[in-house]
N, C-alpha and C positions, 0 to 999 in steps of 0.2 A: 335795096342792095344790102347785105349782109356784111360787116365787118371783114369776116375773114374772107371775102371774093374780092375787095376793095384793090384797086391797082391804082399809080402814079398817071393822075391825068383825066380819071374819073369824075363826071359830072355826075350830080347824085341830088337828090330831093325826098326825104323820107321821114321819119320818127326815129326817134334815140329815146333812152332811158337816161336820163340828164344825171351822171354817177356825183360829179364833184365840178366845182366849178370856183376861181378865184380871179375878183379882179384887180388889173392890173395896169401899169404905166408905160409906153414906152420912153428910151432915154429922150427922144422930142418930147413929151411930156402929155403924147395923149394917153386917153384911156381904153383901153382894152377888155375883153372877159377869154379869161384861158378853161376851157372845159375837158372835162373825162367825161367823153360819150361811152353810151353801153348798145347791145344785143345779147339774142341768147349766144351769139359765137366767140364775142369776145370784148374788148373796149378799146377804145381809139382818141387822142388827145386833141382838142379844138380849139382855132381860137377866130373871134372873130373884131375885127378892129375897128377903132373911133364908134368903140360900143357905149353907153352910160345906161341901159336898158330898156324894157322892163325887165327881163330874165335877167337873173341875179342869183347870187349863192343860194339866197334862203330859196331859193326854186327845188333847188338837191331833189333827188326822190320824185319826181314829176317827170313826165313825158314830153317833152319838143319836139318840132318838125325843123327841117332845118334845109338849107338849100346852100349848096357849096361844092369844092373841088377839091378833091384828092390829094395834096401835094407829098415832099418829105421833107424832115428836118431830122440831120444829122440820121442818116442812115434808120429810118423809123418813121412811116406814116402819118400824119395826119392828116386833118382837115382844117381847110381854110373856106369858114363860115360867111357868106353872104347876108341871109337871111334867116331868120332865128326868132321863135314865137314858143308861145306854151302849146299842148293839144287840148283844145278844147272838145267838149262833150258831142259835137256832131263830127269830130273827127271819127274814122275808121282805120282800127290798125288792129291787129293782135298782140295781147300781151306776152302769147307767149312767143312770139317772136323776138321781144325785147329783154326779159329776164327768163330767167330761169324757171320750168313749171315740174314737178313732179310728174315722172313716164307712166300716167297712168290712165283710166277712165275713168274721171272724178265720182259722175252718176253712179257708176256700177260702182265703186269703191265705195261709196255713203251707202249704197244699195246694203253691202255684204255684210257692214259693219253694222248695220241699225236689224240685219238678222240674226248679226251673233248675240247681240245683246238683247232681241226676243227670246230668245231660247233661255235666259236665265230664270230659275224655276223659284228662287228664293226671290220672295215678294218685295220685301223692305229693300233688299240691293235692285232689283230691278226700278223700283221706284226712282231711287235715287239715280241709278244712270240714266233712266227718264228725262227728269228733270234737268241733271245737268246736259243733254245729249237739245231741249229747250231752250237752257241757259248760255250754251254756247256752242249751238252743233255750228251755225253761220261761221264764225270764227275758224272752230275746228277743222273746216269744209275747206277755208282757202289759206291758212298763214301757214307757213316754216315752221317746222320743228326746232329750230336753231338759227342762230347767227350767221355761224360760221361752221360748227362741229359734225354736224351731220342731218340730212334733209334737210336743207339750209336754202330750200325753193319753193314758190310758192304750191301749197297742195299738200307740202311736207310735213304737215302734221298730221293730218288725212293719213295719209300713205302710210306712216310709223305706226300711228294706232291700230288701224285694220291690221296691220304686220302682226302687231304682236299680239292681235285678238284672235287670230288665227294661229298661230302658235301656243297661246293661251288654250285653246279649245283643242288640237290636238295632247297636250303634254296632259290637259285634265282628262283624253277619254285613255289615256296609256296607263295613266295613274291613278285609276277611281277611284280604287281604294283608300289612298290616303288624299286627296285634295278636294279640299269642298271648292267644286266647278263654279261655283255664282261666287262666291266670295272670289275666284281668280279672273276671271270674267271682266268681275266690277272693277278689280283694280289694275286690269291691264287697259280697259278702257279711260279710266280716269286718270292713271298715275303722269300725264302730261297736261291736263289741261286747263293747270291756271297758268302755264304759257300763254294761255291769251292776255292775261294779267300782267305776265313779267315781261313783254316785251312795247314797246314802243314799235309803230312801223310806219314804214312811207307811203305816199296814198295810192299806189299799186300796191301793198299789202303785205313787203319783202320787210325785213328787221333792221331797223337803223340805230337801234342803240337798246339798253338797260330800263325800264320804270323805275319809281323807288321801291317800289315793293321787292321788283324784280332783285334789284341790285342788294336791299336787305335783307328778304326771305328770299327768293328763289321760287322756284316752280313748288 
């Protein structure tokens, strides 16, 4: 069941994307964990009681299954959690049902991109986007372009690059005259990809903060 289909009253058993999670006391003085579950539709507040764990903050960024009721508090949704576990490796879910994935056909998109950059006719630049396309095509194939700014879902850095390699390769055949096509080529392909460097990310692959390199040099 998807987030936004969720109605008051709803028994429910599925995977979340574990967004944020803090524990807590009530004034009787038990313990609790209060969560921000995710989908790709939206996010929804949890909590489930006379909790001590194993699922805990440092979980953040991880997948759970979870088994619980619908209820609300204060005009506004949640869930009141039953049962609550990590997803382990023989679980079955899709990712992208859970965060956010770039609208595209990932294959054919590596496809399109790894033929614009055959087509580069100057040796030494093609080498090098070779190389680096070696060094971090895996990367490049599944992380965000961003945080927060734009393509900020998994695939989105895929998706930008191919964008602007194709626009790359039309503006150099408009312009042939003045633009050396392999010097454009190479740096429309590369000018993003020690973002695999600058970001840090959760182990579905999405951006959860800054590196230091990130935070001192940038992409």
């Amino acid at each position: 069941m998807f987030i936004r289909h969720m109605s008051i009253g709803d028994q429910l058993e599925g995977f979340f994307f574990f967004l944020d999670a803090y524990e807590k006391t009530t004034m009787g003085g038990k313990p609790f964990l209060s969560m921000v579950l995710s989908d790709c539709t939206g996010t929804i507040d949890a909590q489930i009681w006379d909790y001590t764990g194993p699922v805990a903050p440092k979980d953040t960024g991880a997948v759970v299954k979870i088994r619980g009721t619908v209820s609300e508090f204060k005009g506004t949704l949640q869930i009141t959690v039953d049962r609550l576990r990590l997803a382990d490796p023989n679980d079955q879910y899709n990712i992208s049902d859970l965060v956010p994935t770039a609208p595209i056909d990932v294959a054919a998109t590596w496809k399109k991109l790894q033929e614009i950059v055959d087509t580069i006719e100057d040796q030494d630049y093609a080498a090098i986007c070779k190389e680096m396309l070696r060094l971090y095509g895996e990367k490049v194939k599944s992380i965000p372009a961003a945080k927060s700014i734009h393509h900020s879902f998994l695939n989105g850095l895929l998706m930008h690059t191919t964008y602007m390699l194709q626009m790359a390769d039309f503006l150099a055949g408009m312009y042939e005259s003045v633009i050396d096509r392999s010097l454009l080529i190479a740096g429309a392909l590369l000018h993003d990809f020690s973002k695999c460097e600058e970001f840090t990310t959760s182990p579905l692959g999405l951006v959860t903060d800054y590196s230091i390199k990130g935070q001192l040099l940038g992409h």
